[in-house]
Biopython code that builds the backbone (N, CA, C, O; Angstrom):
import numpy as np
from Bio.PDB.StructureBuilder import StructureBuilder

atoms = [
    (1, "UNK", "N", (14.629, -8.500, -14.490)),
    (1, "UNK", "CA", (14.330, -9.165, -13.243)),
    (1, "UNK", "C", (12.959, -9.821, -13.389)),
    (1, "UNK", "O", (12.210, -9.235, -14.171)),
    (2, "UNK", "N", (12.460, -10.950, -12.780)),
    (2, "UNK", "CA", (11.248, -11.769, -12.670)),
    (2, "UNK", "C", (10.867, -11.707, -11.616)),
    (2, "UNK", "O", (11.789, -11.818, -10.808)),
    (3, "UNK", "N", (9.412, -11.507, -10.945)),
    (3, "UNK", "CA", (8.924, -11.605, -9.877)),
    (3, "UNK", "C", (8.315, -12.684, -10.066)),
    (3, "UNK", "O", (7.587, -12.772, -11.054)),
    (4, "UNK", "N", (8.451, -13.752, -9.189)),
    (4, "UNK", "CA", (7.413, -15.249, -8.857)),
    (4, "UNK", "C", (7.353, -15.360, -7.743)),
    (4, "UNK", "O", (8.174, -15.317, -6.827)),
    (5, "UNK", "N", (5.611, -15.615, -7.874)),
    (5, "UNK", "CA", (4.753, -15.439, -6.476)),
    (5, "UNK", "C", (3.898, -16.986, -7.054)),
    (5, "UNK", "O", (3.440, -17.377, -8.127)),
    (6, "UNK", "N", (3.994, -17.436, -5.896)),
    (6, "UNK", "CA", (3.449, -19.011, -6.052)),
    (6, "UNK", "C", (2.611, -19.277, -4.683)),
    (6, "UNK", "O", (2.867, -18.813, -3.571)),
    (7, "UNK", "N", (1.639, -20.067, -5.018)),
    (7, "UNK", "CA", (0.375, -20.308, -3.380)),
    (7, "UNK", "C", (0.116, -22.121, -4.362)),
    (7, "UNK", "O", (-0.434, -22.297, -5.449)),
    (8, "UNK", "N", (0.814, -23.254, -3.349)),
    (8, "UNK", "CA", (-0.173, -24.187, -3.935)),
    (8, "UNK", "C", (-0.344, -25.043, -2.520)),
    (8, "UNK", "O", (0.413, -25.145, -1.555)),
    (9, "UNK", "N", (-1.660, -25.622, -2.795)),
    (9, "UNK", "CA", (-2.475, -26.442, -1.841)),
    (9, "UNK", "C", (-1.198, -27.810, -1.339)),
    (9, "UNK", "O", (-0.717, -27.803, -0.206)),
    (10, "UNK", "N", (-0.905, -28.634, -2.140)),
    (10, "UNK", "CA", (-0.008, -29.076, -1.065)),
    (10, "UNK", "C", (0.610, -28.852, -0.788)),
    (10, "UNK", "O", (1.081, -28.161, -1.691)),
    (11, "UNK", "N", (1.990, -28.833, 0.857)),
    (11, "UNK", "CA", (3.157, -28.540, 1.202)),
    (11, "UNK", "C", (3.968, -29.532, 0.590)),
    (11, "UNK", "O", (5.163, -29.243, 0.657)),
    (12, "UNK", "N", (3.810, -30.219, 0.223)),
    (12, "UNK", "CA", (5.154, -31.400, -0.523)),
    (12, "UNK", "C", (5.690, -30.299, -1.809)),
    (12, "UNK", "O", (6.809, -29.786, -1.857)),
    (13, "UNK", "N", (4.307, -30.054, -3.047)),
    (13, "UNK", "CA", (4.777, -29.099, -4.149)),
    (13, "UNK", "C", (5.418, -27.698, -3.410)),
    (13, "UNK", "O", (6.569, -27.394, -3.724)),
    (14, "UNK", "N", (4.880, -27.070, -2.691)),
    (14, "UNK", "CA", (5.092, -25.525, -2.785)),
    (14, "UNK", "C", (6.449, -26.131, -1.620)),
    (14, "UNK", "O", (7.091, -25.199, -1.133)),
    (15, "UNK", "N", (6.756, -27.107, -1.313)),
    (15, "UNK", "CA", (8.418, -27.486, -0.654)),
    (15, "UNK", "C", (9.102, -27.401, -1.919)),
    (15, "UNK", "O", (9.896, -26.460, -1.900)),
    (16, "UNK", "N", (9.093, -28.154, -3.233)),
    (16, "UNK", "CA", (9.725, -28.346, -4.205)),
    (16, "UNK", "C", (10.064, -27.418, -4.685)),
    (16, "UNK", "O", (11.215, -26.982, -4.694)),
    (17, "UNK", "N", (8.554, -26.677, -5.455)),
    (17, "UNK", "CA", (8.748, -25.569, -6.202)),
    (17, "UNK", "C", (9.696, -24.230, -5.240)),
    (17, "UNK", "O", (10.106, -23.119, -5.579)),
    (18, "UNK", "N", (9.761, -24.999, -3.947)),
    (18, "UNK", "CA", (10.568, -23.342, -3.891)),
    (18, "UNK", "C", (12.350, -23.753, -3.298)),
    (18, "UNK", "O", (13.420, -23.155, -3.187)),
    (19, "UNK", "N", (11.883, -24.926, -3.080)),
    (19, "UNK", "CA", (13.756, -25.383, -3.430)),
    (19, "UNK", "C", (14.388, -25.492, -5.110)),
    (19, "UNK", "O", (15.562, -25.849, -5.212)),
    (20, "UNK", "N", (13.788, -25.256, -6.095)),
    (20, "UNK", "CA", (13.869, -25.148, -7.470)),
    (20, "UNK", "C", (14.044, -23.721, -7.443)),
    (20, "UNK", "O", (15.081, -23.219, -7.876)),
    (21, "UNK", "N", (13.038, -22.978, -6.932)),
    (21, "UNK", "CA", (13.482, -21.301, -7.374)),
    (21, "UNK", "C", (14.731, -20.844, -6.410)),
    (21, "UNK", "O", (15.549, -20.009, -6.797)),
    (22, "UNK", "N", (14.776, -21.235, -5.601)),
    (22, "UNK", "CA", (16.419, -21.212, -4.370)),
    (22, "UNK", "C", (17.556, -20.896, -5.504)),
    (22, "UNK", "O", (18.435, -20.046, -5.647)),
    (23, "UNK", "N", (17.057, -22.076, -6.263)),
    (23, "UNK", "CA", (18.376, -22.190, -7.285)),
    (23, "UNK", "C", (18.816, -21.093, -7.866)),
    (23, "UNK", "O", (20.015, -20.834, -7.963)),
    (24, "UNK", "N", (17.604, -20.132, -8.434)),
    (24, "UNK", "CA", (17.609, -19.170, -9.357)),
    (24, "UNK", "C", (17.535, -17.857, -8.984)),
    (24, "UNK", "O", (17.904, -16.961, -9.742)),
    (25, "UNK", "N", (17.092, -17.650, -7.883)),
    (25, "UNK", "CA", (17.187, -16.287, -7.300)),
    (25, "UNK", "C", (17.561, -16.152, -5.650)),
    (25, "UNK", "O", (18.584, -16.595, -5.129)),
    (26, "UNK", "N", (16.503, -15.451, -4.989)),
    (26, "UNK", "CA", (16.492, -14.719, -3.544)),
    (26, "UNK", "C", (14.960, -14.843, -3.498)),
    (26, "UNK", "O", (14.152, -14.201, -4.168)),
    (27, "UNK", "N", (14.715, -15.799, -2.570)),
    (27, "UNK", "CA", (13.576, -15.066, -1.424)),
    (27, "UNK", "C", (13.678, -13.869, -0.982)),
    (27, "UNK", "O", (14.565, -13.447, -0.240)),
    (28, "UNK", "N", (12.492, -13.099, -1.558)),
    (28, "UNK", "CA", (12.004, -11.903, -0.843)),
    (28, "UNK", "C", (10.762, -11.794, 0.193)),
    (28, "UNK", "O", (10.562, -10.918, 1.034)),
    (29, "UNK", "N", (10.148, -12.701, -0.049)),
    (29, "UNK", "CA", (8.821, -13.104, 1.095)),
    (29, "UNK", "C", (8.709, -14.369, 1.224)),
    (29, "UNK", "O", (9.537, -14.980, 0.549)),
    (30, "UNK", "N", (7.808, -15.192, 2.000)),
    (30, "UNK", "CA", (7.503, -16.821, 1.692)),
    (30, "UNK", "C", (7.218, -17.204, 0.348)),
    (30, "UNK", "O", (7.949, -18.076, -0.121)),
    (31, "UNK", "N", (6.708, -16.943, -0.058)),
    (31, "UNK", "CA", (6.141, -17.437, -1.691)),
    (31, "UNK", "C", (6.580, -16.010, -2.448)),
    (31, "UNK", "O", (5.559, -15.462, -2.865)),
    (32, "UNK", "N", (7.430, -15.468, -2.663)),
    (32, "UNK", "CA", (7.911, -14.723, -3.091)),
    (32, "UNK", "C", (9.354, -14.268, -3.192)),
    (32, "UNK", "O", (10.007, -13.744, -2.290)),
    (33, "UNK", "N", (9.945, -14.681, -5.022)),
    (33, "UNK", "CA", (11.022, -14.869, -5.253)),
    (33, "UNK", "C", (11.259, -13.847, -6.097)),
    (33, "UNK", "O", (10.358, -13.573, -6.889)),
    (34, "UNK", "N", (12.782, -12.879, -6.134)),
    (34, "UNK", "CA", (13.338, -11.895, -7.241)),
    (34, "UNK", "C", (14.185, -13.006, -8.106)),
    (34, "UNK", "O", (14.782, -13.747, -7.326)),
    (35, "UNK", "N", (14.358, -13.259, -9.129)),
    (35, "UNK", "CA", (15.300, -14.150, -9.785)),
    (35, "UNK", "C", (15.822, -13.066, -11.725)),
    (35, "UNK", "O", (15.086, -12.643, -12.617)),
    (36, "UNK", "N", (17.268, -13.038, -11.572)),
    (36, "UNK", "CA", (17.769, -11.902, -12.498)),
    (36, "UNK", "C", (17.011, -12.663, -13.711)),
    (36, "UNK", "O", (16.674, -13.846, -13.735)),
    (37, "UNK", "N", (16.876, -11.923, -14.462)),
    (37, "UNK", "CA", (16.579, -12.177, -15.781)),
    (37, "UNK", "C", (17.033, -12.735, -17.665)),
    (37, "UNK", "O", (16.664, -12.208, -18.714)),
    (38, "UNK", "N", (17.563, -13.452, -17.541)),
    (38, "UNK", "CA", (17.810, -14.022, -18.757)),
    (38, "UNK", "C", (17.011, -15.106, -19.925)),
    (38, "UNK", "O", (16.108, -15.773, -19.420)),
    (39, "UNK", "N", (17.170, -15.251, -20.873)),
    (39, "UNK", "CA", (16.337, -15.534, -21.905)),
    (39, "UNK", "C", (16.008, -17.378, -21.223)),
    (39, "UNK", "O", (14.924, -17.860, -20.894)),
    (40, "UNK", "N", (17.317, -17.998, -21.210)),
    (40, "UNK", "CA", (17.633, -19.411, -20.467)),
    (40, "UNK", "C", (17.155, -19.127, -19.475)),
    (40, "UNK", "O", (15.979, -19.297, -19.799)),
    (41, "UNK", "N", (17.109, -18.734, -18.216)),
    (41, "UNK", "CA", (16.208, -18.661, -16.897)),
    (41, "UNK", "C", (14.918, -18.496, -16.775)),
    (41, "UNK", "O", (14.437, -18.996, -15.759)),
    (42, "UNK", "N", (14.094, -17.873, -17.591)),
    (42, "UNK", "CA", (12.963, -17.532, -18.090)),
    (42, "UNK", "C", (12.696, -18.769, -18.759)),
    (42, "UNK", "O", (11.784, -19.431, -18.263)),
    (43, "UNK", "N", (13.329, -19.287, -19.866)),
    (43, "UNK", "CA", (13.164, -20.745, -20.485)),
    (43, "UNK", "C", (13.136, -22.033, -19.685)),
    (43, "UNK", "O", (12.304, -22.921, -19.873)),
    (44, "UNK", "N", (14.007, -22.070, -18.871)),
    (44, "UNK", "CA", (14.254, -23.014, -18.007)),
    (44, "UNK", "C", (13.250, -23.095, -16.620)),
    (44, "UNK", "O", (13.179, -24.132, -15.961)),
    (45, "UNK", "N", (12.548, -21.961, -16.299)),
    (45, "UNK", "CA", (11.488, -22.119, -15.235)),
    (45, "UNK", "C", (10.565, -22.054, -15.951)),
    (45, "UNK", "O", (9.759, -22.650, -15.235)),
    (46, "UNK", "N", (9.780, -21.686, -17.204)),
    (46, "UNK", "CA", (8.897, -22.419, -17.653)),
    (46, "UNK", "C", (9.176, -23.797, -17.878)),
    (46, "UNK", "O", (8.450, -24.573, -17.257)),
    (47, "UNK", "N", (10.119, -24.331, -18.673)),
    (47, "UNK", "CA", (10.083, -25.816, -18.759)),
    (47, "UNK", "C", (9.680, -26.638, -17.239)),
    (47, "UNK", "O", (8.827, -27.517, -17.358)),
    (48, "UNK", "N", (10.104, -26.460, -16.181)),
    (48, "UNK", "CA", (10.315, -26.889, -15.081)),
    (48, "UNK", "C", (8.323, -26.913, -14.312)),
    (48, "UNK", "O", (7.802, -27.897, -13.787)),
    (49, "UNK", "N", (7.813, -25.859, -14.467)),
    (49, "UNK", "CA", (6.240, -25.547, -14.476)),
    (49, "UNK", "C", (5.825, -26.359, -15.692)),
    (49, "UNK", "O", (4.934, -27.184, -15.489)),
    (50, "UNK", "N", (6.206, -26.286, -16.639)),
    (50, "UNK", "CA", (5.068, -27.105, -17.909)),
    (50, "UNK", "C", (5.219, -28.928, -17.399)),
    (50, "UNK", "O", (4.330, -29.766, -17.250)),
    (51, "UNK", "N", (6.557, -29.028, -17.253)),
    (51, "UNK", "CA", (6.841, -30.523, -16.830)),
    (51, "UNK", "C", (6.314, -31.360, -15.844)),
    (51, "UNK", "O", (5.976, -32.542, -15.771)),
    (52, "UNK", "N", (6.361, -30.002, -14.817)),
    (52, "UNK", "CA", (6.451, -31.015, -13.204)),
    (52, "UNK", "C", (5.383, -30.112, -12.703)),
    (52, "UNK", "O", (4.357, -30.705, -12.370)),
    (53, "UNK", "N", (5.378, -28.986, -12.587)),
    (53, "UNK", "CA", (3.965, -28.706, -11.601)),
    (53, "UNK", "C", (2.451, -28.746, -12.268)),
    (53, "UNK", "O", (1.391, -28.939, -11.673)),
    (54, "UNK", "N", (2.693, -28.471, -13.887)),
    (54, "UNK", "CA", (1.238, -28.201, -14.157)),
    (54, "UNK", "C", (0.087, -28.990, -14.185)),
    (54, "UNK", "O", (-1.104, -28.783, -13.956)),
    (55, "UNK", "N", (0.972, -30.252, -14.632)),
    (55, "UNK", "CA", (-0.053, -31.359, -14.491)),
    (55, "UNK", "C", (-0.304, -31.520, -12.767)),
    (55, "UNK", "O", (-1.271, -32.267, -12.617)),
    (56, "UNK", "N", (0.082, -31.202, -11.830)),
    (56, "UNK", "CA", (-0.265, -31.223, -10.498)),
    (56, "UNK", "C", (-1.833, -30.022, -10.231)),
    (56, "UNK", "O", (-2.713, -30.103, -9.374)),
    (57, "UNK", "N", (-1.718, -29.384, -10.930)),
    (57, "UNK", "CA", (-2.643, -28.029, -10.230)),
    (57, "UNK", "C", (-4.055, -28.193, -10.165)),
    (57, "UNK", "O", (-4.856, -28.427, -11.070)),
    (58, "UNK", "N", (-4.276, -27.984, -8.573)),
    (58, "UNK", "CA", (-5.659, -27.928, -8.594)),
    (58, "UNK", "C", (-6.272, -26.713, -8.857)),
    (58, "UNK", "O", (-5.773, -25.788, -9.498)),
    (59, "UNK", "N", (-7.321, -26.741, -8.365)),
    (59, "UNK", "CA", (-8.217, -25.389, -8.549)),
    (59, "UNK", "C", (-7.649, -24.449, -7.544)),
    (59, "UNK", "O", (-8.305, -23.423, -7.366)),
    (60, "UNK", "N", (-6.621, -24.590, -6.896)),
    (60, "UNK", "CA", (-6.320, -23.307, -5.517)),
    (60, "UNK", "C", (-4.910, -23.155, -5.740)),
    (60, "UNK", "O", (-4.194, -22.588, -4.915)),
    (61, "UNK", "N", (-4.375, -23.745, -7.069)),
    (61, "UNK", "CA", (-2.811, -23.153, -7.128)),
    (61, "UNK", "C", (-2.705, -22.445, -8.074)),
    (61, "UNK", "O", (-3.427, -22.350, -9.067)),
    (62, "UNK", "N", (-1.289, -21.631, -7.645)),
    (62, "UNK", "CA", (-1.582, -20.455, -8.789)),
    (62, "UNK", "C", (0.541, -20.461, -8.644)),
    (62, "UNK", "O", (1.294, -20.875, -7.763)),
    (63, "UNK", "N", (0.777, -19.812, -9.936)),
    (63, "UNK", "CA", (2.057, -19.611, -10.291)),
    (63, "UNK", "C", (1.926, -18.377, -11.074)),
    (63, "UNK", "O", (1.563, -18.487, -12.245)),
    (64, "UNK", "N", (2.245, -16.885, -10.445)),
    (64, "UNK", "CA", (2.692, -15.553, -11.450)),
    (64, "UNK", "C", (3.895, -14.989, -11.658)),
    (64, "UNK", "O", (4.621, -14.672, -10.716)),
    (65, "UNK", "N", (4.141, -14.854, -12.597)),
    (65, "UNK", "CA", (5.856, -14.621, -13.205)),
    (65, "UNK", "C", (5.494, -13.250, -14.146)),
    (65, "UNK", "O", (4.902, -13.107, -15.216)),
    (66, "UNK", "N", (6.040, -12.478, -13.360)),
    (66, "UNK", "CA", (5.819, -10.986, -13.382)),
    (66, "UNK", "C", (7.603, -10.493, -13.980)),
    (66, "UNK", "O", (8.592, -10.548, -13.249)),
    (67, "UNK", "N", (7.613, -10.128, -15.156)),
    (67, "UNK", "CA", (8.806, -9.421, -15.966)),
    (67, "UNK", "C", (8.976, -7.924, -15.876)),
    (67, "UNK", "O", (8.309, -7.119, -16.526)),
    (68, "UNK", "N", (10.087, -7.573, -14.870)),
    (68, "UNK", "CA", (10.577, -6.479, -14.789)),
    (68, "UNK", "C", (11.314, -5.456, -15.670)),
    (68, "UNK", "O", (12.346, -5.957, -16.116)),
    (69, "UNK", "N", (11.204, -4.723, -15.899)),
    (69, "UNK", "CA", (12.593, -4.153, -16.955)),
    (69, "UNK", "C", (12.851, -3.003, -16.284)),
    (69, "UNK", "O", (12.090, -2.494, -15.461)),
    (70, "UNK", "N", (14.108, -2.503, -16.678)),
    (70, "UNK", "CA", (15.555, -2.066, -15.956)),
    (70, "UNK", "C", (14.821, -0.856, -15.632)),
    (70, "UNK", "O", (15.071, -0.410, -14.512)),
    (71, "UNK", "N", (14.085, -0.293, -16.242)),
    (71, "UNK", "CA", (13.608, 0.996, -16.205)),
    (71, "UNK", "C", (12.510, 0.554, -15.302)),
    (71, "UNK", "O", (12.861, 1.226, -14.332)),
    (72, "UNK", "N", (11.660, 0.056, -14.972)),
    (72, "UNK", "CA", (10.574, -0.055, -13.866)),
    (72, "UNK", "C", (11.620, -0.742, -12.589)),
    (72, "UNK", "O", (11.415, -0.267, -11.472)),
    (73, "UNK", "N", (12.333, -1.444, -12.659)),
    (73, "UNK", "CA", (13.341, -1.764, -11.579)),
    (73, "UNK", "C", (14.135, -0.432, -10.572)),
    (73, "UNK", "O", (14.457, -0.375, -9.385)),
    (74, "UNK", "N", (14.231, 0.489, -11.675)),
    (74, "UNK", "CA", (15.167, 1.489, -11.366)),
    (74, "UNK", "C", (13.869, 2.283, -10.046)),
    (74, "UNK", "O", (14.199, 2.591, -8.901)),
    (75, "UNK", "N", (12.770, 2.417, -10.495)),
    (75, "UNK", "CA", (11.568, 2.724, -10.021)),
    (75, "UNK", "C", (10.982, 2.248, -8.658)),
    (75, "UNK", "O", (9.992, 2.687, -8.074)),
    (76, "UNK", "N", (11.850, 1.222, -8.282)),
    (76, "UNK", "CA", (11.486, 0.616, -7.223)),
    (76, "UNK", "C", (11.331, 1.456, -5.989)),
    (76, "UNK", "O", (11.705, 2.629, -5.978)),
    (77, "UNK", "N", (10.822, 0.914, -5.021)),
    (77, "UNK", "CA", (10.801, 2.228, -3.792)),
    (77, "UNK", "C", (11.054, 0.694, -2.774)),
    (77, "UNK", "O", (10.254, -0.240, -2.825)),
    (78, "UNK", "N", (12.033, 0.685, -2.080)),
    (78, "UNK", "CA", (12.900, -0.479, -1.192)),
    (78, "UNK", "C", (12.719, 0.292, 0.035)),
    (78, "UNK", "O", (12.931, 1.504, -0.005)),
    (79, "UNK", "N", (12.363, -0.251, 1.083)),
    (79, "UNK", "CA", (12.672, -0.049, 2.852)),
    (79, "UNK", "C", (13.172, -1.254, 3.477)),
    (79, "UNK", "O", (13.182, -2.318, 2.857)),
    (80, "UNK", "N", (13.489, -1.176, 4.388)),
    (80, "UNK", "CA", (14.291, -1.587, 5.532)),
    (80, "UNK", "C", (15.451, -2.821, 4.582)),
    (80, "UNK", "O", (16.164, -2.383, 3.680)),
    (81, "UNK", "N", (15.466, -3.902, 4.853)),
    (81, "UNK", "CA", (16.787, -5.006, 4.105)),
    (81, "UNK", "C", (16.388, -4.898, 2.650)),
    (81, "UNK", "O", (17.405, -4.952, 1.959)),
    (82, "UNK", "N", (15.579, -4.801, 2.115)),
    (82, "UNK", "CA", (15.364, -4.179, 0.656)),
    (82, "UNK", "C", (15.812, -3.405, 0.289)),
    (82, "UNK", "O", (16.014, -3.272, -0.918)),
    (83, "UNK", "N", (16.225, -2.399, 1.343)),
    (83, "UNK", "CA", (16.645, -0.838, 0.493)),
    (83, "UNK", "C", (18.506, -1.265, 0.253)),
    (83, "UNK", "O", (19.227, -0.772, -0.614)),
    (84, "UNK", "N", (18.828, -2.066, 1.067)),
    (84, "UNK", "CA", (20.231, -2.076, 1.102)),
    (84, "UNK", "C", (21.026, -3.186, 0.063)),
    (84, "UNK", "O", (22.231, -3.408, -0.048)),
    (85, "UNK", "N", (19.991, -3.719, -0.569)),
    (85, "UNK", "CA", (19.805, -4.876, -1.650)),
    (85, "UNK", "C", (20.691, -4.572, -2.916)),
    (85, "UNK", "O", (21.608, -5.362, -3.142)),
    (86, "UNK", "N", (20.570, -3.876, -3.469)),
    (86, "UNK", "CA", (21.478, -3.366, -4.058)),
    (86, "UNK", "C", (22.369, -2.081, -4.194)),
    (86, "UNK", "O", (22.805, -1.603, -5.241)),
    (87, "UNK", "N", (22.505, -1.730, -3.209)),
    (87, "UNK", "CA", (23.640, -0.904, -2.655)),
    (87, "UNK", "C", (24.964, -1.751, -2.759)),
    (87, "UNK", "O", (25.009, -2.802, -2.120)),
    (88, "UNK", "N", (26.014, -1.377, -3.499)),
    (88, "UNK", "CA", (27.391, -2.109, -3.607)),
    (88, "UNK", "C", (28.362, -2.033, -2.269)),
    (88, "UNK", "O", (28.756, -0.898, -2.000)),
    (89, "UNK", "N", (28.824, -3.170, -1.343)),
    (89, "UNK", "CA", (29.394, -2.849, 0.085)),
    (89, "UNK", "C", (30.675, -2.891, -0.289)),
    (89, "UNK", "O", (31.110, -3.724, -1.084)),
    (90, "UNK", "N", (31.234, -2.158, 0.159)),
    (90, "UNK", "CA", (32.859, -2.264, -0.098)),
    (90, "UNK", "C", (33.525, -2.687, 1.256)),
    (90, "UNK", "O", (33.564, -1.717, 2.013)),
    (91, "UNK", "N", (34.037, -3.769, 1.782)),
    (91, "UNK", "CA", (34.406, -4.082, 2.915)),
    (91, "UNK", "C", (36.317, -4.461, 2.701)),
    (91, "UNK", "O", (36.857, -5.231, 1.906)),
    (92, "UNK", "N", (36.904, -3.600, 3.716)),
    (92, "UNK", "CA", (38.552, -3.643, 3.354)),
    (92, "UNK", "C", (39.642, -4.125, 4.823)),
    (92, "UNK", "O", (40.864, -4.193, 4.690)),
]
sb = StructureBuilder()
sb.init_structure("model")
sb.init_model(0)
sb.init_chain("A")
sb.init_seg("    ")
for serial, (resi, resn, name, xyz) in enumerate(atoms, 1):
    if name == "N":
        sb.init_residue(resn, " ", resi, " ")
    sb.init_atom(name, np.array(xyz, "f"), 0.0, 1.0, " ", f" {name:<3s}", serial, name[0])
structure = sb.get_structure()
């Protein structure tokens, strides 16, 4: 799993950059996205930051991409719509 937490000074970028991460995961906060983890997804949102946002960044934007593994995931401590996040629903 990837945690990306993003803050940038204009609303036009931090509109973009977070209709781009839409694509790839779940909003979990405003500037804060869970997106699953694969080698191509990881590849493909760096390309997308090296291309298009970096040359944008001023001194007050920031982009952190925080790599989870299964074993610190498992670790998680979830409350309220978090906790039920991955709970499997069986509806019949």
């Amino acid at each position: 799993m990837l945690l990306v937490s993003y803050d940038f000074e204009s609303n036009r970028t931090r509109s973009r950059f977070s209709r781009f991460l839409e694509k790839h995961g779940r909003r979990i906060q405003y500037s804060v996205f869970e997106i699953r983890n694969s080698d191509r997804v990881l590849h493909n949102l760096l390309d997308e930051i090296e291309l298009k946002y970096r040359k944008q960044f001023t001194g007050a934007d920031s982009i952190l991409i925080f790599q989870i593994c299964e074993g610190c995931k498992k670790k998680a401590i979830r409350y309220g719509y978090a906790e039920n996040e991955e709970k499997e629903i069986v509806v019949f």
